[in-house]
C-alpha positions as CSV (number, residue, x, y, z in Angstrom):
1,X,27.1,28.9,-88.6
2,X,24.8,26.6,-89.3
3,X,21.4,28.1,-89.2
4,X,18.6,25.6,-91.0
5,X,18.4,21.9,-92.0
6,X,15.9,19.9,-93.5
7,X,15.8,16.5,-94.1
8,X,14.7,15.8,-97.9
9,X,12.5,12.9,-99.5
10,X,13.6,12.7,-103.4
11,X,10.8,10.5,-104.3
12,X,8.1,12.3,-102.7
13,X,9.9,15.9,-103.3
14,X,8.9,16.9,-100.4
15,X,10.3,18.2,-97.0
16,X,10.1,15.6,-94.1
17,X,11.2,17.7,-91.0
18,X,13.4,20.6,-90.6
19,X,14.9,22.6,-88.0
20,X,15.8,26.3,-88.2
21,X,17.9,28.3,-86.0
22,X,17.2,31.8,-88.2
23,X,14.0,33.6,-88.6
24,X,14.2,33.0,-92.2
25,X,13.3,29.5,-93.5
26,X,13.9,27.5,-96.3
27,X,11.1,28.2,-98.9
28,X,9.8,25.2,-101.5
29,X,11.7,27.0,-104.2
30,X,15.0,27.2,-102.7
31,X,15.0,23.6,-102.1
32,X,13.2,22.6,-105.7
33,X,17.0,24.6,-106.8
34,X,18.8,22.4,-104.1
35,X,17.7,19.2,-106.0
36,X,18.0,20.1,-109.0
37,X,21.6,21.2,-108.3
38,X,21.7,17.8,-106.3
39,X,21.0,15.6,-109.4
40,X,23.5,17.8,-111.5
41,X,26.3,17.0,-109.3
42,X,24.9,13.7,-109.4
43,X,25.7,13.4,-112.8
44,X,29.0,14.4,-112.5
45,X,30.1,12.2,-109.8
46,X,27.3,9.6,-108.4
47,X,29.5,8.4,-105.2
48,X,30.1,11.9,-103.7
49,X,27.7,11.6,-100.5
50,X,28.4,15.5,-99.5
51,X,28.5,18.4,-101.4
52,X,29.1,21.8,-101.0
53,X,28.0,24.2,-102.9
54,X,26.8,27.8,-103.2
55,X,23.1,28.5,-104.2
56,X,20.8,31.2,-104.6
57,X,23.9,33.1,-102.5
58,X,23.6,31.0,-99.8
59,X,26.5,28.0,-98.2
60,X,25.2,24.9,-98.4
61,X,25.8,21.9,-97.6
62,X,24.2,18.5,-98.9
63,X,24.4,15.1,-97.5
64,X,22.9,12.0,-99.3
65,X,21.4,9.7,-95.8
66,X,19.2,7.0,-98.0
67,X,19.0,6.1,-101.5
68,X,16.0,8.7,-101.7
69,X,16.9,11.0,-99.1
70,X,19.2,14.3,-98.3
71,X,19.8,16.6,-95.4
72,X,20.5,20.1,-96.3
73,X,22.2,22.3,-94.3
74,X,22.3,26.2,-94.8
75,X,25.1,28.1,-93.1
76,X,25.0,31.9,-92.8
77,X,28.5,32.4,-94.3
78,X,29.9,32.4,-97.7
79,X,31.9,30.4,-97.7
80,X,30.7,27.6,-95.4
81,X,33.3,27.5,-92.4
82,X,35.3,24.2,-91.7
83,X,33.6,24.1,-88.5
84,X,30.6,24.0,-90.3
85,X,31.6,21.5,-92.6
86,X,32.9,19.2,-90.0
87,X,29.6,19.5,-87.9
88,X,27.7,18.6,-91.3
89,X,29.2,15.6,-91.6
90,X,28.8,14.6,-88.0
91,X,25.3,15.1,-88.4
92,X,25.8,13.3,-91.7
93,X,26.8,10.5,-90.1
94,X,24.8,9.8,-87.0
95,X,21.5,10.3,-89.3
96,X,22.9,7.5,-91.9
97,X,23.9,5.3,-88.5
98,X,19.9,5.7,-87.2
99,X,18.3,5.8,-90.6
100,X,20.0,2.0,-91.1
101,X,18.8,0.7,-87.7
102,X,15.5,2.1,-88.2
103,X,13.9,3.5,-91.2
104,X,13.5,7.5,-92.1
105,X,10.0,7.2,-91.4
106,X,11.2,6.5,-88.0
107,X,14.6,9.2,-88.1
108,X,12.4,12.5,-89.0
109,X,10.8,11.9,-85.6
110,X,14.2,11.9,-84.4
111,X,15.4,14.7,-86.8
112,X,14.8,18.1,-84.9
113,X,16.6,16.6,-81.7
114,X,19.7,15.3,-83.2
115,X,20.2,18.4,-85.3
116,X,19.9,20.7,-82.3
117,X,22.5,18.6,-80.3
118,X,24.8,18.1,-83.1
119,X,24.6,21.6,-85.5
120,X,23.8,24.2,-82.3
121,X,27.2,25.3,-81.1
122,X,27.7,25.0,-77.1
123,X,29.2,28.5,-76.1
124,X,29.9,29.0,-72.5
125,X,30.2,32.1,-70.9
126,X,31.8,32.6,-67.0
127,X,30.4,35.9,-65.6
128,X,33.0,36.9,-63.1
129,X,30.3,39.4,-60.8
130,X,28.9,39.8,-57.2
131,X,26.7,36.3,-56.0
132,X,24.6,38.8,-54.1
133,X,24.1,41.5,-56.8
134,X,21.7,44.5,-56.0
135,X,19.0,45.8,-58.0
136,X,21.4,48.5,-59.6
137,X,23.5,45.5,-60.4
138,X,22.0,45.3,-64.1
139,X,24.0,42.2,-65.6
140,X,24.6,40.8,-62.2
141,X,20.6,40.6,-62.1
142,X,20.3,39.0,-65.6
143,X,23.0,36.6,-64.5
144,X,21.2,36.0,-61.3
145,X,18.0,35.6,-63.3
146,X,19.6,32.9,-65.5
147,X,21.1,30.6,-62.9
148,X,17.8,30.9,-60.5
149,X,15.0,30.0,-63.6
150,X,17.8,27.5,-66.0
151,X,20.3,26.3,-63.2
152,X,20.9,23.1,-62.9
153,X,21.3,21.4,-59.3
154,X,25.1,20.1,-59.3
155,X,26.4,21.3,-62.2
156,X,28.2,24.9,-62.4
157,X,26.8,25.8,-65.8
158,X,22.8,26.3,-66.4
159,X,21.0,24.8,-69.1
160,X,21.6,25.7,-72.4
161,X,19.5,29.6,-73.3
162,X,19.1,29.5,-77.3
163,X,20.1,31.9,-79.1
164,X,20.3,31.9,-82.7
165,X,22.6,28.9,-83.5
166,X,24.3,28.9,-80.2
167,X,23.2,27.0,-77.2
168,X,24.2,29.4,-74.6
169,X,25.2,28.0,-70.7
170,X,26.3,30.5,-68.2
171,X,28.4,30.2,-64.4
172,X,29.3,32.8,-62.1
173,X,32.3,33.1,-60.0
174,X,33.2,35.8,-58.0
175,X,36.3,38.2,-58.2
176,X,37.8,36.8,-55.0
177,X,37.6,33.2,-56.0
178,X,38.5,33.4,-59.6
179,X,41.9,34.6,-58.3
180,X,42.2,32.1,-55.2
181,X,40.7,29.2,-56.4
182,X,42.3,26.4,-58.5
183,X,41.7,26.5,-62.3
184,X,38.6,24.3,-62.6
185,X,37.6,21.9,-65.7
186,X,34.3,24.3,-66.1
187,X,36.9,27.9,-65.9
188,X,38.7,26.0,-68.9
189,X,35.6,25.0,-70.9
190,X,34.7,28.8,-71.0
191,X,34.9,29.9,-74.0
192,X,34.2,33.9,-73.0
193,X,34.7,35.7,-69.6
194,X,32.5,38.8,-68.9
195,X,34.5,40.7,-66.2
196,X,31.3,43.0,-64.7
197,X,32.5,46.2,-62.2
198,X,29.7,46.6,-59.9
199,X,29.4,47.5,-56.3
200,X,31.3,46.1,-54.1
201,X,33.9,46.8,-56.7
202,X,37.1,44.8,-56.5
203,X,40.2,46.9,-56.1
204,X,42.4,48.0,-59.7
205,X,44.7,45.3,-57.7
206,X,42.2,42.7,-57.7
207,X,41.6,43.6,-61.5
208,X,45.2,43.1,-62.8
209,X,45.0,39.7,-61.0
210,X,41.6,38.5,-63.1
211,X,42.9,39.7,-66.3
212,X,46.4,38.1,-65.9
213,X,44.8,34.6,-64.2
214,X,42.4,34.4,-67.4
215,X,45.3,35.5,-69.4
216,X,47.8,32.8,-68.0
217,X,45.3,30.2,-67.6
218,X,43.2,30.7,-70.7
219,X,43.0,31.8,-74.3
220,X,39.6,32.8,-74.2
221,X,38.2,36.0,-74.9
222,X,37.8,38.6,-71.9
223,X,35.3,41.2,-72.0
224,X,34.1,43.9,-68.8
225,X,31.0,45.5,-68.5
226,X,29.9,48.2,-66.2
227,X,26.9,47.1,-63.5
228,X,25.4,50.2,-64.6
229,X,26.0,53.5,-66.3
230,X,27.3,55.1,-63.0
231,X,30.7,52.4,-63.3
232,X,30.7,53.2,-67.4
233,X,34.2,55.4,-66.9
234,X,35.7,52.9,-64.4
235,X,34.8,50.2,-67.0
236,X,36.8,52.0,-69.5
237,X,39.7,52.9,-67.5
238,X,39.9,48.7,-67.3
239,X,39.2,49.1,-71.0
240,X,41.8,51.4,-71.7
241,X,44.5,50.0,-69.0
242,X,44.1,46.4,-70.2
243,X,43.2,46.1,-73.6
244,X,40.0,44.2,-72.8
245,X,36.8,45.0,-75.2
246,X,33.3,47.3,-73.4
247,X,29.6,45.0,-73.8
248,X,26.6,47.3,-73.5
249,X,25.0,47.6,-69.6
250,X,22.2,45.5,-70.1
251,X,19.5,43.8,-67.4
252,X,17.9,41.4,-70.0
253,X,19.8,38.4,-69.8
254,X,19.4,37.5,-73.9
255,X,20.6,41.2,-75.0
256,X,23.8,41.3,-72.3
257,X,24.5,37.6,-73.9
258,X,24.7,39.0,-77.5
259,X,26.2,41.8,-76.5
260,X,29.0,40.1,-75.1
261,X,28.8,37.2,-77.7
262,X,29.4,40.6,-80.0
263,X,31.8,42.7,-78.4
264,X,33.8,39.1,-78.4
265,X,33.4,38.3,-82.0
266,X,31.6,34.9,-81.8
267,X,28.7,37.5,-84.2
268,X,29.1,40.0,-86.7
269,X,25.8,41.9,-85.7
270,X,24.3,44.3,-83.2
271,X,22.1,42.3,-80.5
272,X,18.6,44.4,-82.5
273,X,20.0,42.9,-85.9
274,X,20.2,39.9,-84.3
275,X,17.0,39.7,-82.8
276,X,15.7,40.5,-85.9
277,X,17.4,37.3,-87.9
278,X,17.7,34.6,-85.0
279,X,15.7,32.5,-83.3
280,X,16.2,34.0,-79.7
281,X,14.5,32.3,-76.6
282,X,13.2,35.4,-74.9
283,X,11.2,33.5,-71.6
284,X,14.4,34.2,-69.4
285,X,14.3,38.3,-70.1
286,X,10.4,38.1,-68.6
287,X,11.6,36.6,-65.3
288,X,12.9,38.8,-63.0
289,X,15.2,37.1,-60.0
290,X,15.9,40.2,-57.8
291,X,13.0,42.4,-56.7
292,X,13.8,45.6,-54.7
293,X,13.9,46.4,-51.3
294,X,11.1,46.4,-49.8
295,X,11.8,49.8,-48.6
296,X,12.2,51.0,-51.7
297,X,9.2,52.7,-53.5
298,X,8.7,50.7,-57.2
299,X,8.4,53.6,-58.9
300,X,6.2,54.7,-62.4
301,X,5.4,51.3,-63.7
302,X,2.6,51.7,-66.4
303,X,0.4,54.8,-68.0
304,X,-2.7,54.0,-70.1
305,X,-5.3,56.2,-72.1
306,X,-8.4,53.9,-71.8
307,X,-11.3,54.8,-73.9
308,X,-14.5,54.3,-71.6
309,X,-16.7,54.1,-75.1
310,X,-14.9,51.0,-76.2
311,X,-13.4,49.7,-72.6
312,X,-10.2,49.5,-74.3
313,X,-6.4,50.8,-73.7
314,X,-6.7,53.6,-76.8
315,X,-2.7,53.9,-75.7
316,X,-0.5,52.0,-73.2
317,X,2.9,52.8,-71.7
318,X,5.3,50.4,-69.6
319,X,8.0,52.5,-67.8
320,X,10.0,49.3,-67.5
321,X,10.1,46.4,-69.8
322,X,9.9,43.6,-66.9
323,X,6.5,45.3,-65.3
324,X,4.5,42.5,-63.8
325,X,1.1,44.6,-65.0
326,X,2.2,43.1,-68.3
327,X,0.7,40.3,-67.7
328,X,-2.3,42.4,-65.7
329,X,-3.0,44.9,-68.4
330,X,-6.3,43.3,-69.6
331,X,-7.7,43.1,-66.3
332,X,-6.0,46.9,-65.7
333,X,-7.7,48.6,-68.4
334,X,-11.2,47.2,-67.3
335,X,-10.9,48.6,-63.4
336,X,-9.8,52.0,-65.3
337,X,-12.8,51.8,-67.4
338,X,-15.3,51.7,-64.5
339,X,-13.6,54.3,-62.3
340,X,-15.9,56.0,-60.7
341,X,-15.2,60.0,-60.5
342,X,-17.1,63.1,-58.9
343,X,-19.5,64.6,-61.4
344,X,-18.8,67.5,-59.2
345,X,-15.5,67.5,-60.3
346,X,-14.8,65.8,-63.5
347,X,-12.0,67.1,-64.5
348,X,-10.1,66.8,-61.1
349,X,-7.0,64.7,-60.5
350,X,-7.9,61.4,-58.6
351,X,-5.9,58.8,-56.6
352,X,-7.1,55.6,-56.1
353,X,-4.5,52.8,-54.1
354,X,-4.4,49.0,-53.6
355,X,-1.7,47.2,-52.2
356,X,1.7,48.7,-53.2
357,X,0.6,50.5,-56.1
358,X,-1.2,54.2,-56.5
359,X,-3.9,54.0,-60.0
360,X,-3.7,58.6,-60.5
361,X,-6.4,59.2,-62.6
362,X,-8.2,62.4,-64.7
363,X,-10.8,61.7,-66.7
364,X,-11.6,63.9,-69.9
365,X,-14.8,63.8,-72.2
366,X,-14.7,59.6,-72.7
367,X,-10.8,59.1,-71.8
368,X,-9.5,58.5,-68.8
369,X,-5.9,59.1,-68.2
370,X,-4.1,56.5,-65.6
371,X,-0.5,56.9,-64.5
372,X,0.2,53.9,-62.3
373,X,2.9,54.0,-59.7
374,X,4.4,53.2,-56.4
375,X,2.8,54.6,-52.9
376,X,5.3,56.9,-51.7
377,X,5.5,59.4,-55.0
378,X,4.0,62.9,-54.0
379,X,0.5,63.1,-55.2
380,X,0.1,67.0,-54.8
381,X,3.4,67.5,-56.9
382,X,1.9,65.0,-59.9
383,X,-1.0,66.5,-59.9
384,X,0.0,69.8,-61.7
385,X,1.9,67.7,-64.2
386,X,-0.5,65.6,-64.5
387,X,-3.3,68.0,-66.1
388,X,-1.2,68.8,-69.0
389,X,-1.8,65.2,-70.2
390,X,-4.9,65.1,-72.0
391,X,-4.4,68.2,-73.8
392,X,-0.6,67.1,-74.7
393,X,-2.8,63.7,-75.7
394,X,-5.1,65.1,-78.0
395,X,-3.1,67.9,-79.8
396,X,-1.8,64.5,-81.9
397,X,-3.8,61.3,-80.8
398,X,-1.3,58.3,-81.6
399,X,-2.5,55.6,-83.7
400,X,-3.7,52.2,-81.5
401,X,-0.5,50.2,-81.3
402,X,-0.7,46.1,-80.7
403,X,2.5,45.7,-78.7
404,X,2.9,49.0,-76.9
405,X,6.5,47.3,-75.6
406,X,7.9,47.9,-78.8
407,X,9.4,51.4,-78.4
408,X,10.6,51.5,-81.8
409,X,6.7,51.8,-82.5
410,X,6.5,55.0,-80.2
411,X,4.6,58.0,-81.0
412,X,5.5,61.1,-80.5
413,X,3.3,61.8,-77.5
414,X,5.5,58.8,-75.5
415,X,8.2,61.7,-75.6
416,X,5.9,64.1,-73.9
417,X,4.6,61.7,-71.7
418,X,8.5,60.8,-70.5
419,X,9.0,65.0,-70.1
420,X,6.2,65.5,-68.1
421,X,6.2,61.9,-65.7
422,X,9.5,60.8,-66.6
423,X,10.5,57.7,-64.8
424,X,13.2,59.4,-62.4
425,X,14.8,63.0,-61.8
426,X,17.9,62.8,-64.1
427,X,20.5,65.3,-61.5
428,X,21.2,68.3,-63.3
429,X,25.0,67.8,-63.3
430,X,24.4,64.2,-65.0
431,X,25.4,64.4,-69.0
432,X,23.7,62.0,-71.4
433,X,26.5,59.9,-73.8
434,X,26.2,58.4,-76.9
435,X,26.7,54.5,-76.0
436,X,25.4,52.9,-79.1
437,X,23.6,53.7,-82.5
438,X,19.7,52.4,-82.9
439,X,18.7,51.2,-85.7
440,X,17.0,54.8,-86.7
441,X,15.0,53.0,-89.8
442,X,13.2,51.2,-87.8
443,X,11.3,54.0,-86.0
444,X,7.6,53.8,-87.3
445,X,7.0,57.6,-87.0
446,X,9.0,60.1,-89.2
447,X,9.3,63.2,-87.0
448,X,9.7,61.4,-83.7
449,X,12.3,59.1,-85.6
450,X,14.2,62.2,-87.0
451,X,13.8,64.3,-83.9
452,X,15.0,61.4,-81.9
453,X,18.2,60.7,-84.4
454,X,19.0,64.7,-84.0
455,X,19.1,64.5,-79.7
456,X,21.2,61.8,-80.1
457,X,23.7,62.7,-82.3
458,X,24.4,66.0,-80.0
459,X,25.1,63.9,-76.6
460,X,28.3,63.6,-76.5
461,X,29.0,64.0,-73.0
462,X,29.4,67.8,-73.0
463,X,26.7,69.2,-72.1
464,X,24.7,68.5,-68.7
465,X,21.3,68.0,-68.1
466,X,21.1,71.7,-66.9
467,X,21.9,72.8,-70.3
468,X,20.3,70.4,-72.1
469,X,16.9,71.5,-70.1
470,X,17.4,74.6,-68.8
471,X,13.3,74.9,-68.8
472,X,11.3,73.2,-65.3
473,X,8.4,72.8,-68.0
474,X,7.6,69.5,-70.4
475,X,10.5,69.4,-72.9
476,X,10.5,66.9,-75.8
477,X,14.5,67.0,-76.0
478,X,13.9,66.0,-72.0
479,X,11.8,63.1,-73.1
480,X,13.5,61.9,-75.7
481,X,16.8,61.5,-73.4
482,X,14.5,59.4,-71.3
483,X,13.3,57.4,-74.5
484,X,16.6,57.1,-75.8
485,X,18.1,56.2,-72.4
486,X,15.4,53.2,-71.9
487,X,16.7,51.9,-75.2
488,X,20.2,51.9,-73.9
489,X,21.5,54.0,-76.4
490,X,22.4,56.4,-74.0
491,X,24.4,56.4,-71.2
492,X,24.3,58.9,-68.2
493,X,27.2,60.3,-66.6
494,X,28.0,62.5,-63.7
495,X,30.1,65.0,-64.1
496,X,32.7,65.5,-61.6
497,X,36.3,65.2,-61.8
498,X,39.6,65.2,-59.7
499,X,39.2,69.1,-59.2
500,X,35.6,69.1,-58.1
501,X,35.1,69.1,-53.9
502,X,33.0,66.8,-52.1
503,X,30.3,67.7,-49.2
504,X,29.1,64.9,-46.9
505,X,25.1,64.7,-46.4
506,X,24.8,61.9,-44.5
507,X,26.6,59.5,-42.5
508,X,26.8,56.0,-44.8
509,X,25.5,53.0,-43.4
510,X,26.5,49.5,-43.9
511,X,25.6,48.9,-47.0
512,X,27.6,51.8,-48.5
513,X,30.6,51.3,-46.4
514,X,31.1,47.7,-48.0
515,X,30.8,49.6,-51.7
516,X,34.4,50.1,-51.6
517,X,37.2,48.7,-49.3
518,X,38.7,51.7,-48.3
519,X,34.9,54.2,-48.3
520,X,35.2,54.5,-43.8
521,X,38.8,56.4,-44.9
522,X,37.8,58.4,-48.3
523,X,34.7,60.0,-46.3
524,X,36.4,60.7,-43.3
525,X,38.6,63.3,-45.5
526,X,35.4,64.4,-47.2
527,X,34.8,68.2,-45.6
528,X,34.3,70.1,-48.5
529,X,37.7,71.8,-48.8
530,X,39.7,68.7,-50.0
531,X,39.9,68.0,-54.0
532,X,39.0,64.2,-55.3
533,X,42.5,64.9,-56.5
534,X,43.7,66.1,-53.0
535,X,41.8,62.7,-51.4
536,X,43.5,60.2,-53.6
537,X,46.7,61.5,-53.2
538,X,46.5,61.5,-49.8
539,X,45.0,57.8,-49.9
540,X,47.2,57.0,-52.9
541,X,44.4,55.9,-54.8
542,X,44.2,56.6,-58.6
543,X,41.9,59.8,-58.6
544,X,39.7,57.9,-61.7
545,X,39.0,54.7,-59.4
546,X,38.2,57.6,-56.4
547,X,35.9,59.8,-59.1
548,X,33.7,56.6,-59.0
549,X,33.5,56.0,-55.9
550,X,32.2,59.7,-55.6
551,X,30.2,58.9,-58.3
552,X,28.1,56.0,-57.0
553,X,28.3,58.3,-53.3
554,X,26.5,60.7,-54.7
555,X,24.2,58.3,-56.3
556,X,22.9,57.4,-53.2
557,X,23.0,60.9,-51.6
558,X,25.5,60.6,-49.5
559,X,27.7,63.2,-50.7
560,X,27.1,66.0,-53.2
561,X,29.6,68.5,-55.0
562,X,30.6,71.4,-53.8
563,X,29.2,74.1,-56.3
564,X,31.5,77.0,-57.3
């Protein structure tokens, strides 16, 4: 690909505009040894107009526009692809055609808007997923996200999302209709399908029929991913039973695109590297489309240290990455910093509310310690937990960090703050997975980065959280699941199986009866005697699809497993 241009004045040796889709630009020097390799070739052969050429390891391309002046295009791959070539001297040519009819003091106005249009590559992605996704839903949120803040009214695909050298545009269909409806102009312009299994899940039936209508219909690559790590075995079972190729779960829109552009092939690089190297338009991942129930409590959002001396955040927490007290924290860390607490009891737990939100608070010597959640959590059962904080704080105070939302900057108290107010109760029969490898190197502390590394490398699905912390105390390996987890490079999965018995807790209401088409008949068999095995085979369903639906069940506590 294509990842910088510049357009060139010979006579002035100078830049005149550029445009770059990589984080790494095009120094002086490099393009000092573009001309001079310019005027060599020159030499050789005065009429060539474009040259490639290799230089300083790099493709590039170099087109002559004027007498005195050059575009230089730098592609990422050795050597420069045809595509590449052929987009060069597009470019080539509609710069020559303006830089006629006007002048090039008039063209490198014009320069950074014709090379975007003509050297980014349009991708298109179709996300076949629920129009009404819930808040587990994680890439039918980030899809949802994408079409509400860069859709555009009467047209199928939204506006273009940049990333790296791409220009990204994304539509949605849903399972139903990709099989019933005719095959449109905007289905054949995909040029990758992401196939996401969330509740309501579409029957294995259903399935077949996607895979074989994209199959029939297109040549385009077909990827699945699970809604969440709950579906990550059903996913796989489509994997497996299909042939298709597994993205990462993702709810940022920008990381479940380069996952998907990965898993597909259109990069050779892990979404981190690519962040890393690319240009990436990150506004979409800050805007959240679907917000909770209203009924449903939001949960640890935020914990800050704030130092009263200085009136600052001395260390800073966000238990999710979209947390609108981003934004807030300034304004945050000052109502900390004049809480007012008992003399009487200084070192007492407080709980201060406002609106939806509950500020817990202990203050010791000049810190004072905030956990910030929702206003259903149970104070009295924090507040034990809650004391061990400051101690756990200052046996290793962390050094002041300027973007506390880079977790690959954490200390290791983050891991005993996760242990002791982790962000939800992982069940104990729920086993942490290995889905993908960090980038370890780019942990900033050593022991947390080795100790980190060393968890991860032993979840491999074995072993449940009950064995993995046996303790009811703080537990680092506990925190570093959670830490590890948050950066998606675990996955958690119940474990039941065909031979495990289910138990009915509740009745299911309406929104869990439309989880699956057949759920009114499955938990009408559920009395704790009957196998999942002895269910699907008296339902003849396959006993994987059924050990997800029990799965997602007991998710929302409808059933639990029969113990012994």
């Amino acid at each position: 690909m294509i990842v910088n241009a510049v357009l060139f004045d010979l006579l002035g040796s100078k830049a005149l505009a550029s445009i770059s889709f990589s984080k790494e630009k095009v120094t002086d020097e490099f393009l000092q040894s573009i001309v001079e390799t310019y005027y060599q070739l020159m030499q050789e052969d005065s009429a060539r107009e474009f040259v490639t050429t290799e230089i300083e390891g790099k493709s590039t391309c170099i087109c002559k526009v004027s007498e005195v002046t050059i575009i230089v295009g730098v592609s990422d791959t050795i050597p420069i692809s045809d595509p590449d070539i052929e987009r060069m001297k597009r470019f080539q040519e509609a710069s020559t055609k303006d830089i006629l009819q006007s002048s090039v003091r008039d063209f490198k106005e014009e320069f950074t808007a014709l090379a975007d249009a003509l050297l980014r590559e349009r991708l298109r992605v179709c996300f076949i997923a629920s129009k009404d996704p819930s808040f587990e839903d994680k890439p039918g949120t980030a899809v949802e996200s994408i079409l509400q803040n860069r859709g555009q009214k009467g047209r199928r695909y939204s506006a273009p999302l940049l990333i790296g050298p791409y220009g990204v545009e994304v539509m949605r269909i849903s399972h139903d209709e990709l099989v019933k409806v005719d095959w449109s102009e905007d289905l054949s312009s995909a040029s990758l399908f992401v196939l996401v299994i969330s509740p309501p899940f579409p029957t294995a039936d259903r399935v077949e029929q996607i895979v074989l209508r994209i199959r029939d219909e297109s040549e385009s690559q077909l990827v699945v991913v699970p809604g969440s790590d709950e579906q990550l075995e059903l996913a796989r079972e489509y994997e497996d039973l299909y042939g298709l190729d597994l993205s990462d779960v993702s709810s940022q829109p920008s990381h479940l695109l380069l996952s998907s552009m990965a898993v597909a092939g259109f990069m050779d690089m892990h979404p981190e590297l690519a962040y890393q190297k690319w240009e990436i338009d990150r506004t979409i991942d800050y805007v959240s489309a679907v917000e909770e129930k209203e009924e449903r409590d939001v949960g640890h959002q935020a914990f800050f240290v704030v130092d009263r001396q200085t009136g600052e955040a001395a260390y800073s927490y966000y238990y999710d990455e979209r947390s609108k007290l981003l934004e807030m924290a300034p304004n945050i860390v000052a109502a900390i910093s004049a809480f007012k607490f008992d003399p009487a009891n200084p070192t007492e737990t407080s709980v201060f509310r406002t609106g939806d939100l509950s500020y817990i608070t202990i203050e010791r010597g000049h810190r004072v310690y905030t956990l910030i959640t929702g206003t259903g959590v149970d104070v009295e059962a924090l507040r034990e937990r809650f004391s061990f904080l400051p101690d756990l704080f200052m046996d290793e105070v962390p050094e002041l960090i300027d973007d506390p939302t880079d977790l690959f900057r954490s200390p290791p108290f983050t891991l005993k703050l996760l242990a002791t107010l982790p962000p939800e109760t992982i069940p104990s029969r729920m086993a942490p997975k290995q889905s993908r490898a960090l980038l370890w190197e780019r942990f900033e502390n050593a022991p947390l980065r080795d100790f980190i590394e060393a968890v991860w490398n032993r979840l491999d699905g074995s072993l449940t959280m009950s064995l993995l912390v046996p303790g009811k105390g703080p537990e680092m390996v506990l925190g570093a699941i959670h830490l590890l987890h948050r950066m998606g490079a675990i996955s958690l999965e119940l474990k039941i199986g065909p031979d495990d018995s289910p138990v009915l807790l509740k009745e299911p209401n309406d929104e869990v009866l439309s989880l699956y088409s057949r759920v009114d008949e499955i938990i009408g068999l559920v009395d704790g005697s009957l196998t999942i095995e002895e269910i699907a085979t008296e339902l003849k369903i396959q006993p994987s699809v059924l050990v997800t639906v029990f799965a997602e069940l007991h998710r929302r506590e409808v059933i639990t497993i029969k113990e012994g």
